[in-house]
MISE-557130 format. One record per residue: x, y, z of N, C-alpha, C in turn. Coordinates in pm, whole numbers, plus 50000, padded with zeros to 5 digits. Layout:
% residues N
XYZXYZXYZ;...
//
This chain:
% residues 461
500824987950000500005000050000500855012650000;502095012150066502935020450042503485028549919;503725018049865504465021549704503345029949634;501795023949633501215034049551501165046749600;500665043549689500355061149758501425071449682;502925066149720504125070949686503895076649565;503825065149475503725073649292502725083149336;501165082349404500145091549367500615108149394;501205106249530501735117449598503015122049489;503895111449437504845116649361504035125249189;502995121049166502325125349044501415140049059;500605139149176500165150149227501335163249272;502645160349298503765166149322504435174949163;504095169249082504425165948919503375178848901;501745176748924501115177348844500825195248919;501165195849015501305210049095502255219649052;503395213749012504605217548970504385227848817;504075214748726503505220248631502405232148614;501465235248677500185243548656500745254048772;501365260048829502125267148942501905281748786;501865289048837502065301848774503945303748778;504195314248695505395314748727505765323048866;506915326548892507135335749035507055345249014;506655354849111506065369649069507665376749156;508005388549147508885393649206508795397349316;509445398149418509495395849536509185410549611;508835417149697508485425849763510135438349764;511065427349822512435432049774512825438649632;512945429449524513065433249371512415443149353;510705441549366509995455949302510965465049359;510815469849549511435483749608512675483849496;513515477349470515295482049389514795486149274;514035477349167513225482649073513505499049072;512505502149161512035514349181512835523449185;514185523049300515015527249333515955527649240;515835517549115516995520549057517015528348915;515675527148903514885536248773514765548848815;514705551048944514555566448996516025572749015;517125565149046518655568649017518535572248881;518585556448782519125559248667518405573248577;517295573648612516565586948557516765598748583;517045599348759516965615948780519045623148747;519745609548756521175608348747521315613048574;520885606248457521005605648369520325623748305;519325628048415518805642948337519845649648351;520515649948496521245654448493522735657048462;523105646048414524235645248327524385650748153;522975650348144522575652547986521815665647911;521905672148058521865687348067522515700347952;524095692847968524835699547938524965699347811;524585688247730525545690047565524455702347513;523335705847541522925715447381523095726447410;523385732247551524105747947530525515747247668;525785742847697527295740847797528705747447711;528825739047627529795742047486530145752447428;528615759947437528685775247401529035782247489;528155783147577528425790847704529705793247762;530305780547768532315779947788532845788947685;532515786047564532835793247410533165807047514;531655809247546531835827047553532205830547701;532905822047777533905820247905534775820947922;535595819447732536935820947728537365809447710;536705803047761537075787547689537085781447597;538245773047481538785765747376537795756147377;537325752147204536715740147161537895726747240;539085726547245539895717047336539335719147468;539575726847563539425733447661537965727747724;536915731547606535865723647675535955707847684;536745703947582536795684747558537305679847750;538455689947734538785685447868538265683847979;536575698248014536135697548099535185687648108;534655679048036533955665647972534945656348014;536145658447969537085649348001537375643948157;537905653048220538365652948372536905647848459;535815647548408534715637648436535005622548441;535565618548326535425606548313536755602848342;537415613148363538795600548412538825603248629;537655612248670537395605148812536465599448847;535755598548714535045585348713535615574148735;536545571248635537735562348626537975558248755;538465567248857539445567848965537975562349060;537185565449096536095563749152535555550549154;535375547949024534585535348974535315523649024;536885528449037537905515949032537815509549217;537735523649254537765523449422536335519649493;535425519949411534175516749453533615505149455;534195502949299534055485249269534585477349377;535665480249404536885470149526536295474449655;535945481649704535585480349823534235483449872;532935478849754531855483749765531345471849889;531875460449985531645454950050531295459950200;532895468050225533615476850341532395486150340;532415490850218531805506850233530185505450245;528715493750198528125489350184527535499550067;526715489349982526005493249874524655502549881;524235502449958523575512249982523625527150047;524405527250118525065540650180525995547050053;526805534549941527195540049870526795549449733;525295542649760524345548749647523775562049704;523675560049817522635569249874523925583549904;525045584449930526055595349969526035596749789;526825588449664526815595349532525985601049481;524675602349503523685606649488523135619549579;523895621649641523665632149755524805641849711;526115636649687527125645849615526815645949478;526495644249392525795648149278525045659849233;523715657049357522755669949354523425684749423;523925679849477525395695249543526025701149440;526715692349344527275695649254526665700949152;525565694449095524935698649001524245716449009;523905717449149523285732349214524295740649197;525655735749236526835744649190527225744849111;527465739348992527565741448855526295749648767;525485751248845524215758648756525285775348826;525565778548909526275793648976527345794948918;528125788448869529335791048736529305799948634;527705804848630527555820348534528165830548610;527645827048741528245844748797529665841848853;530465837848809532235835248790532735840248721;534085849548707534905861148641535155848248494;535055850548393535595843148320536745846048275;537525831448200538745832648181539105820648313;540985821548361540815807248385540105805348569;539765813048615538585812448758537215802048694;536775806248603535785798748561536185788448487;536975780548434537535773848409538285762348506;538825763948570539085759648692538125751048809;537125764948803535975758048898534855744548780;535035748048702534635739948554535015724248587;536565728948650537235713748665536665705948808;537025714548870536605711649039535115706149055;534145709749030532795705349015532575698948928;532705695248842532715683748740533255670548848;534725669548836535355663048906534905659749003;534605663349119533915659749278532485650449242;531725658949105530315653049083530615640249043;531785635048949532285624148893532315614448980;532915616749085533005604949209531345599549280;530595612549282529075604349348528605598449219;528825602549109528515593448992528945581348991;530165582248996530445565949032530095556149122;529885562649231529545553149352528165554349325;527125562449280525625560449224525375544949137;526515544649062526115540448920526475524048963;527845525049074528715513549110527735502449162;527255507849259526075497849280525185500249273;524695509149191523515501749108523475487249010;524465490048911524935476448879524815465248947;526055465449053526605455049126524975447549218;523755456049266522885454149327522005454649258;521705455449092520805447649080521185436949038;522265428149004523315416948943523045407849066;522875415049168522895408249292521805400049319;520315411749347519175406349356518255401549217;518655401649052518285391248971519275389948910;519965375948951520975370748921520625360748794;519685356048755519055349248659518825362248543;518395371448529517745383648490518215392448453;519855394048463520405405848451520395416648369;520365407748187520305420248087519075419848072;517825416148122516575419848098516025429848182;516715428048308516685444148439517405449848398;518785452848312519525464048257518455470448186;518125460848067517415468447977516025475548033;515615470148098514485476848144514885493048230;515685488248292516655501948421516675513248247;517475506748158517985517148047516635520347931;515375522248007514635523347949514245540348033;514655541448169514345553848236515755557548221;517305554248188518455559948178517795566548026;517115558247953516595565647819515835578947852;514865577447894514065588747945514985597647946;515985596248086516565609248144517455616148007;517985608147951518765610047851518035619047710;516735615547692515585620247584515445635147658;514575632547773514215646247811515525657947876;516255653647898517595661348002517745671147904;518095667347739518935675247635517865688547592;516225683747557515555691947552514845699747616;514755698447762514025704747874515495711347887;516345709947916517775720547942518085725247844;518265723547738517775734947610517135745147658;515815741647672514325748547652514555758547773;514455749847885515215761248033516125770647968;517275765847929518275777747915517845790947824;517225786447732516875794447601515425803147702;514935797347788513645806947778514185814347942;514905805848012515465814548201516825820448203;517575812248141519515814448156519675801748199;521055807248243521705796548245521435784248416;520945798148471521045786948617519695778948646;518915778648569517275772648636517165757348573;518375752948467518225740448446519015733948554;520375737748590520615728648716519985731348835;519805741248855518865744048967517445730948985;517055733248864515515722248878516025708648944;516815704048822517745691148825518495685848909;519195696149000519555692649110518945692149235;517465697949239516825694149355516125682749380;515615676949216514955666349166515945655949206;517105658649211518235647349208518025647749374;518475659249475518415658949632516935647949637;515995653349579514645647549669514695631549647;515985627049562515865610949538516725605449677;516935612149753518365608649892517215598449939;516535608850036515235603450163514605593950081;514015593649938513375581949926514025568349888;515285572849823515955558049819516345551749965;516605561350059516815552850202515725546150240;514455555350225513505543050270512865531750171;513145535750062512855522849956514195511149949;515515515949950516775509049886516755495550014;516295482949966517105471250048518575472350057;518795468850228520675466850232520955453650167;521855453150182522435437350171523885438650205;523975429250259525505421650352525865412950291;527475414250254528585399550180529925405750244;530325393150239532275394350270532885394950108;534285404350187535075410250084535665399450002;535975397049879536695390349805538465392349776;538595382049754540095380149790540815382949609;539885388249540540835386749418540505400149385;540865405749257541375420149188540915420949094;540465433949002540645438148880541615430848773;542935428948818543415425648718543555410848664;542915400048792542245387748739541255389648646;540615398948668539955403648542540315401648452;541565405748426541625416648265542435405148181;542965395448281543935385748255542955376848135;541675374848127541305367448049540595376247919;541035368347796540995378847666539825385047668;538865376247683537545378947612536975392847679;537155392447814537035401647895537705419447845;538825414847833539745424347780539245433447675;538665424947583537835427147423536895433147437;535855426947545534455430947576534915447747657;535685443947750536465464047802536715470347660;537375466247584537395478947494536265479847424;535465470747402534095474047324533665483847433;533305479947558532535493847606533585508147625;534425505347602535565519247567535035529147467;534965520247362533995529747235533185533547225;532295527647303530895531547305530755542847375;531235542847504531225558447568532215568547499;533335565147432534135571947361533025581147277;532205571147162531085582347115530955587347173;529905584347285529015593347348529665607847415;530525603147487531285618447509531935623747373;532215620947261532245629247133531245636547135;530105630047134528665640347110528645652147221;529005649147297528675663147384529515669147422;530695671147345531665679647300532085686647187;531135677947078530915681346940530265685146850;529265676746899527925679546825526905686146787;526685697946957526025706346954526685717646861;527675720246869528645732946801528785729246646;528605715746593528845712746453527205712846383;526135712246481525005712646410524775731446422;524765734046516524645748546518525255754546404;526875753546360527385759846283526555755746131;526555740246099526535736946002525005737445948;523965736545969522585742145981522125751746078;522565757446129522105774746185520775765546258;521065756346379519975755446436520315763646591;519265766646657519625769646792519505756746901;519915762947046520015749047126519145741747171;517605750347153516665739547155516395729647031;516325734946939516565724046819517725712746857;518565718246951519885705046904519615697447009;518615701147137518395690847210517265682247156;516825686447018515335678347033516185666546914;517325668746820517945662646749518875652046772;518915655346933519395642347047519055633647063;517295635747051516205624647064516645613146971;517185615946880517555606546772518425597746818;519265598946864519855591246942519735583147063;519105591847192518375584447304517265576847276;516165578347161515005572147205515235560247097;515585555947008515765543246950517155533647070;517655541947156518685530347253517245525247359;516675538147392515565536947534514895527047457;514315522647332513375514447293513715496647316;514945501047213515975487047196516115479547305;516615488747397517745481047509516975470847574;515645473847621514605460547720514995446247628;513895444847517514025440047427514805428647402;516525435847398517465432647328517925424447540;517565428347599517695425347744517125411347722;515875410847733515225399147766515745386647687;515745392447525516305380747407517885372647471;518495385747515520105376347545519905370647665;518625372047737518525367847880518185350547869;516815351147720516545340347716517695332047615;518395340447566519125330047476520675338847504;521635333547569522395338747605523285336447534;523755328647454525085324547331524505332547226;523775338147229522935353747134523965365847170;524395364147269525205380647379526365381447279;526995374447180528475377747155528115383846977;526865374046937526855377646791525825393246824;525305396046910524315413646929525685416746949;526915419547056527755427647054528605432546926;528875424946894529805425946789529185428146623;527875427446644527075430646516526515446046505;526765448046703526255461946737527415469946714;528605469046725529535475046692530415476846577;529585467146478529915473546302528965482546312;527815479946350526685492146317526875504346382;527335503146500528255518346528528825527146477;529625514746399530825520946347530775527446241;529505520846150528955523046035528105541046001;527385537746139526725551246157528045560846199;529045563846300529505572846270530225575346139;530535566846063531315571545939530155576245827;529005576445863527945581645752527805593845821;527875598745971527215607546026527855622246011;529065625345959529405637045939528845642545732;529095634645688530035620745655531255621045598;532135606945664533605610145595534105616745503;534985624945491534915632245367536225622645258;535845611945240536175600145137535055598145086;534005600045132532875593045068532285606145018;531545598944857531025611944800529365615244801;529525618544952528085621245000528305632245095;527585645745069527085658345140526665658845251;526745666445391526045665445514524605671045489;523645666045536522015667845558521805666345644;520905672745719520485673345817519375658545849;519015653045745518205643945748519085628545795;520295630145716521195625245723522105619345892;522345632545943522425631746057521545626946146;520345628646136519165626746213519305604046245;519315602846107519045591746068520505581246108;521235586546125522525583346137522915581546320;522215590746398522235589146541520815578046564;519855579346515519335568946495520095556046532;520395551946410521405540346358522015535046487;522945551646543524135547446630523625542446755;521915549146817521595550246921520565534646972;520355531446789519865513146804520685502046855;522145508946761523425498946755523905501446909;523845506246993524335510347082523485507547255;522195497647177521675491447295521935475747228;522065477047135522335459847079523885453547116;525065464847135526175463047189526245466947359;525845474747429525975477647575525315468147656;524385464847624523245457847700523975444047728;524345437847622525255423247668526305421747709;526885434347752528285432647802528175430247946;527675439148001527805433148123527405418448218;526135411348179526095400148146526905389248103;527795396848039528855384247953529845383448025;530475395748104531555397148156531355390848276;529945385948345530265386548468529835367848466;529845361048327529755349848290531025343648327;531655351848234533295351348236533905347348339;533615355148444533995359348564534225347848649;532525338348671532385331748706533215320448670;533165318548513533865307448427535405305148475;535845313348498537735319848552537735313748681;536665313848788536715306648925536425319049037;535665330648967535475339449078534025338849148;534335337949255533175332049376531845344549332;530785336649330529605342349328529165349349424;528705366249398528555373749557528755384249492;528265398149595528285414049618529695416849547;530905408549610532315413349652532135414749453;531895402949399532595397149220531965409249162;530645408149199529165419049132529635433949111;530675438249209530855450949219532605451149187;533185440949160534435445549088534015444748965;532835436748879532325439848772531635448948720;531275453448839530565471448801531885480748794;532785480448900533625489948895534405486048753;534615478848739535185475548572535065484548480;533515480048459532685488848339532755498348389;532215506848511532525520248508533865524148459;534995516748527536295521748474536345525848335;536175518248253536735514648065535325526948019;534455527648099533445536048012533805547948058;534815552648214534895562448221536245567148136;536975558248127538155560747998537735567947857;536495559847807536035562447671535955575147693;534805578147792534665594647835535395603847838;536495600447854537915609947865538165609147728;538965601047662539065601747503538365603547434;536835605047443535955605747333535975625947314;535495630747465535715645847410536665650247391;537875645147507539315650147444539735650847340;540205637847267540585635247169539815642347033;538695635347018537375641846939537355654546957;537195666447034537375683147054538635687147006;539975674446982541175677146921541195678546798;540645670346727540835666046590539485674446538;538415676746597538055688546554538225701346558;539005704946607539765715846647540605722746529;541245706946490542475707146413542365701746252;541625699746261541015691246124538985694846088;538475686946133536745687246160536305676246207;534995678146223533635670646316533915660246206;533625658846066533885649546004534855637645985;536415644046032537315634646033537265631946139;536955634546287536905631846379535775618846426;534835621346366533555607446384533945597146321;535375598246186535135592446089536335581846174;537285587846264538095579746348537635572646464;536335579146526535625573746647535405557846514;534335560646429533875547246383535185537546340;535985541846329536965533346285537475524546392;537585530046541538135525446662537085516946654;536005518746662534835509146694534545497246619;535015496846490535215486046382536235479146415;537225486346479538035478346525537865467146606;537415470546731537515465946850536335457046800;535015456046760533955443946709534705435446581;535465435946585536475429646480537675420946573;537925427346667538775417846700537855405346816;536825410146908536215404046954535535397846912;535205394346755534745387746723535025374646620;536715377646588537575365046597537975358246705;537915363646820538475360446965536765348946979;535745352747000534885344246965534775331946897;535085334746745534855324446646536415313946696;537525317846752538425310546806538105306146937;537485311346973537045301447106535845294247052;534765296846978534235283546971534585272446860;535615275646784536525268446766536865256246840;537605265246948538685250247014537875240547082;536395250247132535375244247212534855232047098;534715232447000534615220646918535665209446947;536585215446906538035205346896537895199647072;537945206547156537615198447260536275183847265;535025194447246534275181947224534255170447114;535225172346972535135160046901536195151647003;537075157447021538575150147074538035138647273;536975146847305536225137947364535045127147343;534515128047216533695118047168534465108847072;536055111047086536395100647000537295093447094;537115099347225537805090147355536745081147388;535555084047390533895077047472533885069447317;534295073147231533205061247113533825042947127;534975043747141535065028647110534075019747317;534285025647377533215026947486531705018747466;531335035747406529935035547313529695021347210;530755018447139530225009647039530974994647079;530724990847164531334987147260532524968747194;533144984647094534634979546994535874973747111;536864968147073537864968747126538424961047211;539064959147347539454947847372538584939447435;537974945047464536464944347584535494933047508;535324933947408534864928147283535474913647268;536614915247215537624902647163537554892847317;537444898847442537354888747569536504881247574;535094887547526534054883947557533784869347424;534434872947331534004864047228535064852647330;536274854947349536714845047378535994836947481;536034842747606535154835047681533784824347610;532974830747565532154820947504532484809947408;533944812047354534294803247306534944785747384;535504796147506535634787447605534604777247681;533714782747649531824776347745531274771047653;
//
């Protein structure tokens, strides 16, 4: 009587299993959700403030088309410095205090950078240009550090499908930041767009403390540069190198090359931004969920996203090799391009890297989660530095045209090499598995000496 019961209970066990709805998200997940769409949004307006009249405004500060690259620049290289120190010890320091203080120095900064009008221009204003940038760079990092690292944490199954979704309000902030700070500047001056933006940013402190779950892990015993030690990783860092490399081109460049070159003003050039933010804000979920459900998908979107990068900036001035005229339609259609290609390449990197990670022998936890955030912050805060620097150089010295036409070239690069580094690793991954099914086959077909015994024996009986 035993045994049946057993199957019935084991079938009814079966048959519960099956008809179960799926799991709904946990009381935890939603609050970070929340918390982290309300970072990435109110963080992202305010970063994206600056490209459609900043550029000018320096212009008439005394400040060099170089001069401004730099102040774009010295952003992203304490980002750099930030990201690196945040990642490694986002354990010590905890992830939530660390979100909740970058985010608190942010909105400080941002209030003081809107008061940089009434500064002597020449190098006083220039200077302080550096200083507030810089200081804001560091709560950026520790904002951004774990955000990553904590939502990697709490959907660990899920990751590029919660990126993409998170980079659906980083879209927002990014869509509306360029044209509402336009529109502010052009209709108040200069101080009522950070002013707004930075209080919007303060009022996110108090509610992420009472929304943000903590979470507790011990520190990890390994480094960044176990990181970097494995190629693929290496490849996947410079792919996101380029990608922010653009992006800080554009907001060192772009506004001043559409202005000159079609006589638009700076509300027009924030609404010509849209072209760019709202086909990434669309993509990125999307392109989230697909590599989520099919994850050997993550290497052919990166690297397919970064010809198409590459492609769009070399149409977007356009190179002057090619015998095609700048249009405004042209351009439009061309940030487009870059701003599709550019959720089809970002979105799987981090996901992939932290595959990697695992694959190499690094222990699962907060400690891995957040040297993989500080990573990517690092290499994206690099791009940031070279993209306006460099890019504000060569337009400086040459034009906007030869200058995009070298961004796309870096970027062809780097999806070019990561994507023989690929086709050679699944390569050998073959050669491994034939070279093991031709150890198991004589086994399998059960050839060989094993065989010849057995006949003998029966010959013996």
């Amino acid at each position: 009587m035993d045994a049946p019961s057993n199957h019935e209970q084991t079938e009814n066990r079966h048959s519960t299993e099956t008809t179960d709805p799926p799991p709904r998200m946990t009381k935890r997940q939603i609050l970070t959700l929340i918390s982290m769409a309300s970072v990435n949004f109110s963080s992202m307006m305010c970063y994206s403030i600056l490209g459609p009249f900043f550029p000018n405004e320096a212009v008439k500060k005394g400040a060099s088309q170089t001069v401004v690259g730099l102040i774009f620049g010295c952003y992203a290289v304490c980002n750099l410095i930030g990201s690196l120190i945040m990642g490694k010890y986002i354990v010590q320091i905890g992830a939530k205090f660390m979100l909740i203080a970058g985010l608190f120095v942010s909105s400080g900064c941002t209030i003081m950078f809107g008061l940089l009008d009434r500064v002597p221009e020449g190098p006083i204003f220039i200077a302080l240009c550096f200083v507030v940038r810089s200081v804001d760079a560091v709560g950026f990092a520790a904002a951004m550090t774990s955000t990553f690292a904590m939502t990697a944490k709490i959907f660990p199954n899920n990751v590029a499908t919660v990126l993409g979704c998170l980079e659906i309000f980083t879209g927002l902030g990014l869509i509306i930041g360029p044209p509402l700070g336009g529109w502010f500047y052009h209709s108040f001056g200069y101080e009522v767009p950070f002013m707004l933006l930075g209080s919007l940013l303060l009022i996110m402190v108090p509610f992420n403390i009472f929304v943000l779950p903590s979470i507790e892990a011990n520190p990890s015993k390994y480094s960044f540069f176990g990181l970097l030690t494995h190629i693929k990783i290496l490849l996947i860092c410079f792919i996101i190198f380029t990608l922010s490399a653009g992006l800080g081109f554009f907001d060192a460049t772009l506004s001043l090359f559409a202005m000159k070159t079609f006589n638009l003003s700076s509300g027009y050039v924030g609404l010509i931004m849209l072209g760019l933010s709202l086909p990434y804000c669309l993509a990125s979920p999307l392109i989230g969920y697909f590599t989520d459900k099919y994850p050997n998908s993550r290497m052919g979107f990166i690297v397919t996203g970064g010809v198409l990068t590459a492609a769009g900036f070399c149409l977007l001035g356009p190179a002057p090799f090619l015998p095609i005229h700048s249009h405004l339609w042209l351009l439009i259609l061309m940030l487009g391009l870059i701003g599709f290609s550019l959720g089809m390449t970002a979105i799987p990197t981090f996901p992939e890297i932290i595959t990697c990670a695992y694959e190499q022998g690094f222990e699962e936890g907060l400690s891995t989660l957040g040297m993989v955030s500080g990573l990517f912050g690092a290499f994206w805060s690099t791009g940031m530095f070279y993209g306006p620097t460099i890019g504000g150089l060569i337009t400086q010295h040459l034009n906007f045209e030869w200058a995009a036409t070298v961004q796309g070239a870096m970027g062809f690069l780097a999806a070019f090499f990561l994507g023989v580094c690929s086709l050679c690793q699944r390569r050998n991954q073959r050669v491994q598995e034939d070279s093991q099914t031709d150890e198991s086959t004589p086994l399998l077909n059960g050839s060989g000496p094993q065989l010849h015994m057995e006949e003998d024996c029966s010959d013996l009986t």
